[in-house]
C-alpha positions as CSV (number, residue, x, y, z in Angstrom):
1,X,-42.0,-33.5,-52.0
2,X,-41.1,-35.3,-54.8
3,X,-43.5,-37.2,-57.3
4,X,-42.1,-39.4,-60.1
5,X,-44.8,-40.3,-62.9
6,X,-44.1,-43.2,-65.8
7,X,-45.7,-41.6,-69.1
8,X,-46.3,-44.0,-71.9
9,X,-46.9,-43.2,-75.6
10,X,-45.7,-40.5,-77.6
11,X,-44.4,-37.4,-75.3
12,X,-43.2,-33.8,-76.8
13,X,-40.2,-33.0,-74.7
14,X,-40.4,-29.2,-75.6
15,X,-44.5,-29.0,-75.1
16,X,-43.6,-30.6,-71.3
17,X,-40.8,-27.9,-70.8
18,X,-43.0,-25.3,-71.6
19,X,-45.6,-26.7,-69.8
20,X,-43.4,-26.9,-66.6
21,X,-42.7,-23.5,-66.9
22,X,-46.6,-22.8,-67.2
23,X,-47.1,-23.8,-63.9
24,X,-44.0,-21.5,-62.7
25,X,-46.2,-18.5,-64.3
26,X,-49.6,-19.6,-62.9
27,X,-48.3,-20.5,-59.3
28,X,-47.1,-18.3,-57.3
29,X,-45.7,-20.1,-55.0
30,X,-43.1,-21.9,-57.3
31,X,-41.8,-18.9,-58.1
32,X,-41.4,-17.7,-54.0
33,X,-38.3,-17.4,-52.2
34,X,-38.1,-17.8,-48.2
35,X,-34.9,-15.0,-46.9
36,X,-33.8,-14.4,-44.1
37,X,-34.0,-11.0,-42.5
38,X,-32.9,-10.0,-39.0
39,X,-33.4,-13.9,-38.1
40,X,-37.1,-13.5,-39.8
41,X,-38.1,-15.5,-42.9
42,X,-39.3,-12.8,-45.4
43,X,-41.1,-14.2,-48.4
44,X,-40.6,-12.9,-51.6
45,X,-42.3,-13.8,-54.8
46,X,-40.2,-13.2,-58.1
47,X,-41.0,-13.1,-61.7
48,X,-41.5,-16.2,-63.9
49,X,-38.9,-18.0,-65.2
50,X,-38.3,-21.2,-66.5
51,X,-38.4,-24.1,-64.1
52,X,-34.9,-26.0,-64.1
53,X,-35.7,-29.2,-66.4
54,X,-33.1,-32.2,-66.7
55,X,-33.6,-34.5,-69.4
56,X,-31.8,-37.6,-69.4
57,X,-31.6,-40.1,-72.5
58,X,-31.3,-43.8,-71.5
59,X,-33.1,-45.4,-74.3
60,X,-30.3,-47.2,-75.7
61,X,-29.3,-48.6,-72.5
62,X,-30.4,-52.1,-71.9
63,X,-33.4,-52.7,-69.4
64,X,-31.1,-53.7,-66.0
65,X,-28.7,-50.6,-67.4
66,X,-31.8,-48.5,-67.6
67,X,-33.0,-49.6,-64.1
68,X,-30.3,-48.5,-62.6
69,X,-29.3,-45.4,-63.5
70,X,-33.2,-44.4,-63.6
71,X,-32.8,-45.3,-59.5
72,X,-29.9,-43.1,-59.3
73,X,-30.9,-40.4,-61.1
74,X,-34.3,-40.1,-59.2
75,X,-32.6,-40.8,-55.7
76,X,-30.2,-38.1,-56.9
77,X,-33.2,-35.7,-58.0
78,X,-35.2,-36.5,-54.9
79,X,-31.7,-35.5,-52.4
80,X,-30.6,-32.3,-54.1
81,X,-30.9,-29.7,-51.8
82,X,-33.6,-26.2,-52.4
83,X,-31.5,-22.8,-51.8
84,X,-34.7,-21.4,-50.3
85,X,-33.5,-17.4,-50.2
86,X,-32.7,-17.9,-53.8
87,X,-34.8,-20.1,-55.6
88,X,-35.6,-22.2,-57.2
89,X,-38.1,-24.4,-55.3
90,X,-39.0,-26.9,-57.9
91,X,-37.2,-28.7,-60.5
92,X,-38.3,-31.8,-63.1
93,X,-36.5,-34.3,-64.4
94,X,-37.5,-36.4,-67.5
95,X,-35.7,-40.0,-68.1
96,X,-36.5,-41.3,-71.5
97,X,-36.3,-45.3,-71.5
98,X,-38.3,-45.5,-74.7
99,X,-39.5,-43.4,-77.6
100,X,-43.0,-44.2,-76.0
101,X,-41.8,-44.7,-72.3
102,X,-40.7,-42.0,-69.9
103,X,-40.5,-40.9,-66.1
104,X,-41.4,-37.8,-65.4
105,X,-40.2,-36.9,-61.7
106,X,-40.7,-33.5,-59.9
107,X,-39.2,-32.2,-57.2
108,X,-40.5,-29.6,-54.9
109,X,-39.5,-28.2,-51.5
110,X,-41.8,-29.5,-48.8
111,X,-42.5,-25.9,-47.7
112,X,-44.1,-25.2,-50.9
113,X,-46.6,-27.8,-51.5
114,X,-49.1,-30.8,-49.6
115,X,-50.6,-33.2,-51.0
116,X,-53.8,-32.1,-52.2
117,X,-51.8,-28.8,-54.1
118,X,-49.7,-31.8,-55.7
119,X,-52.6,-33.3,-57.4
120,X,-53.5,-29.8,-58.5
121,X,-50.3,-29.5,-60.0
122,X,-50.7,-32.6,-61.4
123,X,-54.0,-31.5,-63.1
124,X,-52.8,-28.0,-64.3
125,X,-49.5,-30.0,-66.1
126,X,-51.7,-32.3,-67.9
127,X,-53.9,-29.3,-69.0
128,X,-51.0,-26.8,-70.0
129,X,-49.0,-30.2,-72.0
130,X,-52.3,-31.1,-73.7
């Protein structure tokens, strides 16, 4: 699954990256790996650690510029593969296009999440940023 989200106004890069890695701590199943052993998927849930967090600066790009590699980057984002026996499952990138405009995309493997959990995710990031 993979959400992208335009956020307007003042943002606090490091307050989002540690609210990323908020949800890693409070969900479980962002931090759960699916192994395989003897041809059986084995599920294994693994200690917090920080969610992998791009952050791409394009704010002194011009706006067709900007358009572009935004597309590419988020096509990019949404195509890179999940190593599901190691982990990690979900990953955000953050495109700045303006000191008061960004994108905020997330990407997480389908096995992970529906949905009606994204929108809970989407909920518990807002909380933990704020």
């Amino acid at each position: 699954s993979h959400r992208a989200y335009t956020v307007r106004g003042e943002l606090d890069v490091g307050a989002l990256r540690r609210a990323c890695d908020g949800l890693v701590e409070r969900h479980s199943v962002l931090r759960t790996t699916f192994a395989l052993d003897t041809d059986e998927p084995v599920q294994t849930v693994r200690r917090a650690a920080p969610m992998p967090f791009e952050f791409v600066d394009l704010a002194s790009e011009d706006r067709t510029t900007q358009a572009a590699l935004l597309d590419r980057a988020l096509q990019a984002a949404a195509r890179r593969p999940f190593d599901l026996g190691a982990g990690p499952v979900a990953r955000t990138l953050l495109v700045r296009l303006a000191p008061d405009e960004h994108v905020l995309s997330i990407a997480l493997h389908h096995i992970t999440i529906d949905g009606w959990s994204m929108r809970l995710l989407s909920r518990d990031l807002s909380a933990l940023y704020a």
